[in-house]
C-alpha positions, 0 to 999 in steps of 0.5 A: 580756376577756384571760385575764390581766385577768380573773386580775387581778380575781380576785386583787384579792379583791374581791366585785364582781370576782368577780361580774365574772370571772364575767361575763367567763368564762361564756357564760351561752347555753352553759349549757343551763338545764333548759325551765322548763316541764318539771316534773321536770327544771326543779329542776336549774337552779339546780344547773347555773348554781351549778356553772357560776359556780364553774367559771368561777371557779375557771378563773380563780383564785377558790375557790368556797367563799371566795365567797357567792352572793348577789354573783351576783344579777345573773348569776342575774337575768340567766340567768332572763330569758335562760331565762324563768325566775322570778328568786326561784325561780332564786335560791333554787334558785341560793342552796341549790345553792352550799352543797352542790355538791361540785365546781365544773363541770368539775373532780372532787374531786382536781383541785378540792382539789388548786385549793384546795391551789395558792392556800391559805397553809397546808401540812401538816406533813411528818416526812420531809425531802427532798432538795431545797426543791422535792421538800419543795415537792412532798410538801407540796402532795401532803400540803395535797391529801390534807387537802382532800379528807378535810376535803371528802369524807371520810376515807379517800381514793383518790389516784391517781399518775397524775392527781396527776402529770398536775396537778402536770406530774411524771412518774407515777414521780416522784410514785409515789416521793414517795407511798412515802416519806409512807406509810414516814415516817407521814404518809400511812397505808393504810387498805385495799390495792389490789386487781384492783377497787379502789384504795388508800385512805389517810389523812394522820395529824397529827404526833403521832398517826404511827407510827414507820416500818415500824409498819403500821397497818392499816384496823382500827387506823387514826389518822386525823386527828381534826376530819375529820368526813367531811361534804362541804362542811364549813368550810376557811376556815382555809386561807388563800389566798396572796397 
């Protein structure tokens, strides 16, 4: 099927569509399913189909999370006959896998939240105005994609330019720029400097919990926006996506 239908069964919204983009998109003999014979390693199947299935979701336009796995019954039922497996057992397996995977196959968490980000209706909310619409444009999805990985992962957050820039295709410079200007305005705060070993981690802080520019924080005092539990797979279903 053409990429560009397999884009117009995801937007459609519908389940069965989904079920379809899958069917589409994944080559079900090129997943590689564990022997089911073997014991000790037979337990990652349903982890490695689940994160297949969103992989392929995701390449063609559906969030993971917007989806439940039992519209997929086919597709396991499918996977087990290929790979002799008992279908409840691949399931149940396939089922349990999809509520706690982090990140669908092929992608790591910031390029996954920064997916997320792209299609959701919602933004985070600035204090800085910029120059144009589109850096404002910008400096929103970069906030939208510091949310998403706190709601997902956890505050605080490592977000590195180069690998933004590579997603959003701006220079590193660029996006360098629109970093400073979040952490100098309050909507991003550094929670720990980077050093020869590690990164710098930060932290988006709603609106009327910022700082004043020039007032530094620091990781002992940091206000970190409040609802972040920290727990991976926690509920963003309140970013909408775009139509």
């Amino acid at each position: 099927m053409p990429r560009s239908e397999s884009a117009r069964l995801a937007e459609s919204g519908k389940t069965a569509s989904a079920a379809e983009v899958v069917r589409n998109e994944l080559d079900l003999r090129d997943i590689g399913l564990p022997d089911p014979d073997d014991s000790e390693e037979r337990w990652k199947a349903g982890f490695i189909l689940a994160r297949s299935v969103q992989g392929a979701l995701l390449q063609a336009g559906v969030i993971p999370f917007e989806v439940h796995p039992d519209i997929f019954v086919d597709v396991v039922a499918e996977a087990a006959e290929w790979y002799a497996y008992d279908h409840d057992e691949l399931m149940l397996g396939f089922e349990e896998a999809w509520r706690i995977i982090q990140t669908p196959e092929g992608q790591s968490k910031l390029s996954y939240a920064f997916h997320i980000a792209q299609r959701s209706g919602w933004r985070a909310p600035l204090t800085t105005t910029f120059s144009t619409r589109g850096q404002t444009e910008d400096a929103e999805l970069l906030a939208t994609t510091l949310v998403i990985l706190q709601r997902l992962y956890g505050p605080p957050v490592f977000l590195p330019g180069r690998s933004v820039a590579d997603l959003m295709g701006k220079s590193r410079e660029y996006v360098r720029t629109l970093i400073r200007r979040l952490i100098d305005d309050g909507t991003f705060e550094i929670t720990r400097s980077a050093t020869r070993r590690e990164a710098t981690e930060m932290v988006y802080v709603e609106p009327d919990s910022r700082k004043p520019p020039g007032v530094v924080t620091g990781s002992s005092g940091s206000s970190r926006s409040p609802g972040f539990s920290g727990t991976p797979g926690v509920n963003v279903s309140d970013l909408s996506p775009k139509e």
